[in-house]
C-alpha positions in Angstrom: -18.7 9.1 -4.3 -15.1 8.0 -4.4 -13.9 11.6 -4.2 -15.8 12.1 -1.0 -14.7 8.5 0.5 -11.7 9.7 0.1 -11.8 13.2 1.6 -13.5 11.0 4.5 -10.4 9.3 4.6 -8.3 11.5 5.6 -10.3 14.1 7.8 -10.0 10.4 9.5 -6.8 10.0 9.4 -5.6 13.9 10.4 -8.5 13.5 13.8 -8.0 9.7 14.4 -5.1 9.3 16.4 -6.3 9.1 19.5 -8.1 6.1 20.3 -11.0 7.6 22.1 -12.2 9.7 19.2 -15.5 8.5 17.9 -16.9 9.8 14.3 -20.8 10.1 13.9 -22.3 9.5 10.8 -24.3 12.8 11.4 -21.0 14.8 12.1 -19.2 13.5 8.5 -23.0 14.4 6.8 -22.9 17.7 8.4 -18.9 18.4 7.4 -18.9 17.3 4.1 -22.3 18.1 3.3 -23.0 14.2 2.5 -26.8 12.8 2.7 -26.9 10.5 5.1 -27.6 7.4 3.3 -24.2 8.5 1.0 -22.5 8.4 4.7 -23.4 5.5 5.9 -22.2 3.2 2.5 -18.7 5.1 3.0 -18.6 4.4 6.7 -19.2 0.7 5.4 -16.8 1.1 3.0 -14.4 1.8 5.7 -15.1 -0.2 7.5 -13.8 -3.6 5.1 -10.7 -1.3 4.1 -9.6 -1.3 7.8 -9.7 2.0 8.4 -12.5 2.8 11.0 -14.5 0.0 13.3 -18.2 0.9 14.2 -19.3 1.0 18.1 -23.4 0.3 18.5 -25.0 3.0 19.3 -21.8 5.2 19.7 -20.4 5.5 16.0 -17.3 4.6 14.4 -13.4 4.6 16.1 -10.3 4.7 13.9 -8.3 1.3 14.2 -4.8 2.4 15.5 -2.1 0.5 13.4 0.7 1.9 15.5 1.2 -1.4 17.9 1.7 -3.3 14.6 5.7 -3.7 14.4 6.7 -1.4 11.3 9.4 -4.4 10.1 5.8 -6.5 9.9 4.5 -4.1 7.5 7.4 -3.7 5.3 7.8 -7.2 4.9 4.3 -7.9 3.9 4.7 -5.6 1.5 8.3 -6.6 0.2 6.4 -10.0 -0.9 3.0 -8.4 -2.3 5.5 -6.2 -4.6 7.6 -8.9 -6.0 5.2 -11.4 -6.5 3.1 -8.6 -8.0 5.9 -7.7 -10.5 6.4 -11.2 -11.6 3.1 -11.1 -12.8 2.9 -7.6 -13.6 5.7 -7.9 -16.7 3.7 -10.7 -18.6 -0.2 -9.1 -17.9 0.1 -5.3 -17.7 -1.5 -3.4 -20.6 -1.5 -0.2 -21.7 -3.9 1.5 -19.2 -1.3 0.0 -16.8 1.3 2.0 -18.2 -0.6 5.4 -18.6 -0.9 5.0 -14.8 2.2 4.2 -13.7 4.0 7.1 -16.5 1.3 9.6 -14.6 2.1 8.3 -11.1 5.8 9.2 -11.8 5.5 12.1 -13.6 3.4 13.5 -10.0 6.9 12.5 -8.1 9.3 14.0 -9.9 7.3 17.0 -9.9 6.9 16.5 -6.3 10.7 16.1 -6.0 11.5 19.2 -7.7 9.3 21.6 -6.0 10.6 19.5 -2.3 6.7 18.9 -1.8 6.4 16.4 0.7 2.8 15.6 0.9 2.7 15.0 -2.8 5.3 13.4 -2.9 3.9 10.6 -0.4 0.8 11.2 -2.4 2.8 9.9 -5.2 5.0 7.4 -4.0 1.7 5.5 -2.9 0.2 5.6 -6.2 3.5 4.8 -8.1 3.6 1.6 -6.2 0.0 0.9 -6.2 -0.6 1.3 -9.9 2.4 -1.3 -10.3 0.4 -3.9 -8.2 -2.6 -3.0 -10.1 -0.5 -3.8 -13.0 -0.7 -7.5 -11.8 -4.5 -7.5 -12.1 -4.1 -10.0 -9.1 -7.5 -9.0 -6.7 -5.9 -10.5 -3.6 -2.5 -8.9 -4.3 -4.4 -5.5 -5.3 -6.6 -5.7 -2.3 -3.9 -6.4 0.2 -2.1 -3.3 -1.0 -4.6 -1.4 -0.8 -5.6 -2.4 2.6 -1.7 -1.7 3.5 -1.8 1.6 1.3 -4.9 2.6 3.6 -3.4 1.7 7.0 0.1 2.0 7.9 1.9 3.7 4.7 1.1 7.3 5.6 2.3 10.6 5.0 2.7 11.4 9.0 6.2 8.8 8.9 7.7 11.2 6.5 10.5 13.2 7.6 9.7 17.5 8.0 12.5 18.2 5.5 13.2 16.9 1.8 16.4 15.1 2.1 18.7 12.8 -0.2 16.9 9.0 0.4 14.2 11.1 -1.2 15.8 11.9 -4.2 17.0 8.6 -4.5 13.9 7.1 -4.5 12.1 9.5 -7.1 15.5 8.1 -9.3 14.5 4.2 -8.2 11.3 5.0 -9.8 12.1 5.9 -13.1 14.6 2.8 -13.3 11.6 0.7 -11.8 9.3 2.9 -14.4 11.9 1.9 -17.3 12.2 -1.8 -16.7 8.4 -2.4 -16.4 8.0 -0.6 -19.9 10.5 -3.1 -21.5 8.9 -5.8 -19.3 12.2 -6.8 -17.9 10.7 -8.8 -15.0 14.5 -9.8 -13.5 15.5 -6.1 -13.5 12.4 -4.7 -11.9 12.6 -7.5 -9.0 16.2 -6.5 -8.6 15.4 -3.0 -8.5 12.1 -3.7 -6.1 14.5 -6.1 -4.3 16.9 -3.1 -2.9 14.2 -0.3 -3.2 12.1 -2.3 -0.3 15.0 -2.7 1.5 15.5 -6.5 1.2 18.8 -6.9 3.0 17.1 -5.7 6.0 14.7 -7.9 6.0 16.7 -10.6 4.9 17.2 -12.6 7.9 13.1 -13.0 8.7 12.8 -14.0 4.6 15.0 -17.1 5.1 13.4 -18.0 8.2 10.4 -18.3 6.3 11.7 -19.9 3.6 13.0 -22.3 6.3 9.6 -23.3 7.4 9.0 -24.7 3.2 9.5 -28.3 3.4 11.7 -29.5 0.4 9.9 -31.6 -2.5 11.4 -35.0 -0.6 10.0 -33.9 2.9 6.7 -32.7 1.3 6.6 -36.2 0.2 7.3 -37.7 2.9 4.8 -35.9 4.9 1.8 -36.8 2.4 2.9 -40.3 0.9 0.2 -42.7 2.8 1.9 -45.3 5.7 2.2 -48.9 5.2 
């Protein structure tokens, strides 16, 4: 059933994008040739990835990501990644490997033939099977839920240009470092890949707002 959640998935995505659409269950059963009862657990299913809400009696609306400030996005998942590849380094197996080794292999092919949507396609798995790598669930699900929402193919630009390139190259260094599980290299790879110097300024502020071990204890030491 995964295979036709996520052929679901993106017949939502392509017809979603107006925020009056509304998707029956008996229109996906009657497009896909799904039984009902298959529709309605992969409407559900949707639902708690954040992809579709349900209406009573109406059906189901896509949830429109596109107010959420893009910066927001990019720097949730600057600190999912590199807390992800801390981890990643001392707990990811062999499987873990396979997976990311495939998940490059797809974007350099991508890169060569100037495929686009495979190459998004790609780049999404890449970074997704190096989160799984962490098998952290609420690291893993976060991604996912980002991976499902806001990183999609429709930002890409129409042409195949240079940053694109460079990115496919990024991977296999990223690729490289995680096989010799040289955590500080991969974070220092992730680091510029996700574009920390732009977000920079809104990581110290948060780092601003951790009280220091003296004003932690401080704040919980009991009063006289």
């Amino acid at each position: 059933m995964e295979v036709q959640k996520q052929a679901v998935r993106e017949y939502i995505y392509r017809q979603g994008n107006s925020s009056q659409w509304v998707l029956s269950e008996r229109e996906i059963a009657e497009q896909f040739n799904i039984k009902r009862n298959h529709v309605h657990e992969i409407m559900l299913e949707l639902i708690g990835e954040g992809v579709v809400e349900r209406y009573p009696r109406s059906g189901y609306r896509y949830v429109d990501y596109r107010s959420t400030n893009t910066e927001s996005a990019v720097l949730m998942r600057y600190m999912i990644e590199q807390e992800a590849a801390v981890i990643a380094v001392q707990k990811g197996n062999r499987e873990d490997e396979v997976r990311i080794v495939l998940a490059n292999d797809a974007l350099r092919k991508a890169a060569a033939a100037e495929d686009l949507p495979a190459f998004a396609d790609a780049d999404r798995e890449f970074h997704a099977a190096l989160v799984g790598a962490s098998h952290d669930n609420m690291l893993i699900h976060f991604f996912d839920f980002l991976r499902s929402t806001l990183f999609r193919q429709k930002d890409l630009l129409l042409v195949f240009t240079e940053p694109h390139r460079n990115t496919q190259r990024t991977h296999e260094e990223i690729l490289q470092a995680f096989l010799n599980r040289d955590g500080e290299r991969m974070q220092m790879l992730l680091k510029h890949h996700l574009n920390y110097w732009g977000l920079r300024k809104r990581l110290e502020a948060f780092a601003a707002l951790v009280p220091k071990d003296e004003e932690l204890f401080d704040f919980v030491k009991p009063k006289r």
